[in-house]
SERO-4910 file (N, C-alpha, C, O; in steps of 0.05 Angstrom, whole numbers):
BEGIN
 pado doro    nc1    nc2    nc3   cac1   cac2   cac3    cc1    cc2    cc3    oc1    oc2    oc3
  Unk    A   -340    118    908   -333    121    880   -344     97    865   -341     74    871
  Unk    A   -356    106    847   -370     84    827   -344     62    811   -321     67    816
  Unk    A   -349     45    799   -330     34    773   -320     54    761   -297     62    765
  Unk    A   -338     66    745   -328     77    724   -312    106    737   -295    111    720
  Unk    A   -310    120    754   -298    134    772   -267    121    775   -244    131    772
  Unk    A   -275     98    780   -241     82    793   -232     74    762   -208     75    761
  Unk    A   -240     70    745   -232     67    720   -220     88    710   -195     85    706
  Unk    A   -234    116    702   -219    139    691   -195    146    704   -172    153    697
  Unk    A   -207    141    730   -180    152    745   -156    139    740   -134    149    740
  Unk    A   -163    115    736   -128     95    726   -123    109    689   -104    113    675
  Unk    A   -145    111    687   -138    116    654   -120    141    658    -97    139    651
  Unk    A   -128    163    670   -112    187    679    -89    186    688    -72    203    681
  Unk    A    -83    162    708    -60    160    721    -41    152    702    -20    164    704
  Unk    A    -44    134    683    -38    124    662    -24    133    639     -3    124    628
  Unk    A    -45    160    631    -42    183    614    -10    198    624     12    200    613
  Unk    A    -17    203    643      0    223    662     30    215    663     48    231    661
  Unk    A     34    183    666     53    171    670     75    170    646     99    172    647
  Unk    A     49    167    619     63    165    588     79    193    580    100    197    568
  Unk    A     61    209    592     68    247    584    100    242    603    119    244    587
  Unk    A    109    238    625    131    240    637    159    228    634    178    230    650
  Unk    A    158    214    607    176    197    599    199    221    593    193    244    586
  Unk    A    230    210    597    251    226    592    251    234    556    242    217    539
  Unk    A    259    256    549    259    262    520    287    245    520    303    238    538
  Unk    A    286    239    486    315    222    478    334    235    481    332    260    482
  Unk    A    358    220    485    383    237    477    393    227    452    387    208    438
  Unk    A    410    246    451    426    254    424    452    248    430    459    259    451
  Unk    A    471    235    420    510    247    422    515    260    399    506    260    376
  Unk    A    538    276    412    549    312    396    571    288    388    579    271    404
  Unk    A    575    289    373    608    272    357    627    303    335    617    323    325
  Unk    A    652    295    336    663    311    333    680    294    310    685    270    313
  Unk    A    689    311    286    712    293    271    733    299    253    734    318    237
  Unk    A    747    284    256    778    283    249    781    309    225    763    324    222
  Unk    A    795    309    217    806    324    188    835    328    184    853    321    200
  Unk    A    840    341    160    871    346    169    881    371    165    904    374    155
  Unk    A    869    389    170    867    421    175    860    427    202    873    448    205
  Unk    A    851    424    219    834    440    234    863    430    256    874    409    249
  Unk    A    872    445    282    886    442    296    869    433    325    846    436    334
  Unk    A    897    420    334    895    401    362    884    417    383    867    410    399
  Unk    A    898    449    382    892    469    406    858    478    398    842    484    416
  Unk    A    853    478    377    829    491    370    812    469    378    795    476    395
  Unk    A    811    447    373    784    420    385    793    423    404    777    440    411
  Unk    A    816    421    433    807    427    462    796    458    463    780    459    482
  Unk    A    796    475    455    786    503    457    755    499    444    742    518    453
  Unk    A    744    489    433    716    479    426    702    458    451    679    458    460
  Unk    A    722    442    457    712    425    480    706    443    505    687    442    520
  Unk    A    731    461    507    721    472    532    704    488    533    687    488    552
  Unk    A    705    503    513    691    534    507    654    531    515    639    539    533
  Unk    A    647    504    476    616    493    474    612    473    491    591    481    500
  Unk    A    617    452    503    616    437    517    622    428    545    616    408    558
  Unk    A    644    459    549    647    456    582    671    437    593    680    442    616
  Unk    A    678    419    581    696    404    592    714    419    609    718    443    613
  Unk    A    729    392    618    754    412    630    782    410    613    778    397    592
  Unk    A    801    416    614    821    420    601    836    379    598    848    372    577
  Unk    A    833    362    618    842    340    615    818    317    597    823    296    586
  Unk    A    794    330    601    769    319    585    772    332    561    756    319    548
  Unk    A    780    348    544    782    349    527    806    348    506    807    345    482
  Unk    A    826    351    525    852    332    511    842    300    504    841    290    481
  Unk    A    834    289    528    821    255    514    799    255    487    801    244    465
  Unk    A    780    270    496    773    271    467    776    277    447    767    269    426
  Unk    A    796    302    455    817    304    426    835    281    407    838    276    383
  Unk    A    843    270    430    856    246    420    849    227    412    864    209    405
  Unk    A    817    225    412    797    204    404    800    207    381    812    193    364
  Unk    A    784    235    380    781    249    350    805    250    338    802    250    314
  Unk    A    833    251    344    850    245    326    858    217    308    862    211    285
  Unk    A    857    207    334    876    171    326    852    154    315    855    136    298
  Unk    A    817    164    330    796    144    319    782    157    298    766    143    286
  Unk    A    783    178    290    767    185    270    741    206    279    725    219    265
  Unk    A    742    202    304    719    228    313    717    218    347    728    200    360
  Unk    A    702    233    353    703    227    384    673    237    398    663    255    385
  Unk    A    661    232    414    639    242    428    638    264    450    642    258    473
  Unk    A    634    283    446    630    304    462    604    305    489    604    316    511
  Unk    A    589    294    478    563    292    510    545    280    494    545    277    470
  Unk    A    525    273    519    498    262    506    482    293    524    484    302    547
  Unk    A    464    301    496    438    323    503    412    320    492    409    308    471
  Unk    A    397    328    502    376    331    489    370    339    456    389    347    443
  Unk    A    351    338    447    357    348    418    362    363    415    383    368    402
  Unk    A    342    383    426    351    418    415    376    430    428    387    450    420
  Unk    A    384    412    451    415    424    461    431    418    443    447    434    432
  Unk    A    429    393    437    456    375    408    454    389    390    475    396    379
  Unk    A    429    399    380    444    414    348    443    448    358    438    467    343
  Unk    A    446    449    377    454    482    384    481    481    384    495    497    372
  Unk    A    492    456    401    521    451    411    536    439    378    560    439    374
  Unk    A    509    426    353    525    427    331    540    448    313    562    450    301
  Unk    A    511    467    321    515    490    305    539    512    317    556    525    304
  Unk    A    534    511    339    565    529    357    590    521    334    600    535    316
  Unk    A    597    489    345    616    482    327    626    486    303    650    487    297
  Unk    A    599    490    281    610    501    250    606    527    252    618    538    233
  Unk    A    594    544    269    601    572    259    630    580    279    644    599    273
  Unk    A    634    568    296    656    585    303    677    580    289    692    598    285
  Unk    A    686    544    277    700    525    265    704    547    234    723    550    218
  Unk    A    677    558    234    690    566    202    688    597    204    689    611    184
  Unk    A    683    612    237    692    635    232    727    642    249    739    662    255
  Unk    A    732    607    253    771    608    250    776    595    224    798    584    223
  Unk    A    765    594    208    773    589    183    785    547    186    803    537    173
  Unk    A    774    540    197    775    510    197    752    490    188    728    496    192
  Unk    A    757    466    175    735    448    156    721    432    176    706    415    168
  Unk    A    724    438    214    720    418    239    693    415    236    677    433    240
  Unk    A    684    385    228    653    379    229    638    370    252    655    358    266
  Unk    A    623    370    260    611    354    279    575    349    267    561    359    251
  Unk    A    573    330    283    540    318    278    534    305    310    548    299    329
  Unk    A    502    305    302    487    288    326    470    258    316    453    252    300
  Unk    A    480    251    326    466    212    327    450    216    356    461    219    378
  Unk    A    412    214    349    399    204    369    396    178    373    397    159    357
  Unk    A    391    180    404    385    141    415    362    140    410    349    120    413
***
């Protein structure tokens, strides 16, 4: 193999390495109000997000006493799928429950 042979080839390896980087994540945050009920954010936790029934009592109670609470870290297009779950089902029970995504 020539130089310039052993050269591209690092340039390639190189290339290759930058393309494989993890995509960012996102956190789903969830928040407070004073309409929307306690049983309905664990029934959102479990339902969009999977938790289990004791993981989402805690983050209920985040979201109560702190003002909002974090539901997972996802990728982007998972986070605002898992945002959007939240306001349409939130306002087809007739509740004001917001959520948003903050990427890292």
């Amino acid at each position: 193999m020539s130089r310039l042979d052993i050269e591209k080839q690092g340039q390639l390896e190189d290339s290759a390495e930058q393309e494989l980087k993890e995509p960012p994540m996102c956190k789903v945050l969830l928040y407070n109000d004073d309409y929307t009920t306690m049983d309905f954010v664990v029934r959102i936790l479990e339902d969009i997000f999977h938790k289990s029934p004791s993981e989402a009592t805690g983050i209920m109670l985040n979201v109560h006493y702190n003002g909002f609470g974090i539901c997972g870290y996802y990728t982007s297009e998972i986070a605002e799928t898992k945002v959007n779950a939240v306001h349409m089902s939130a306002k087809k029970a007739g509740f004001p429950l917001k959520s948003s995504m903050e990427c890292i």
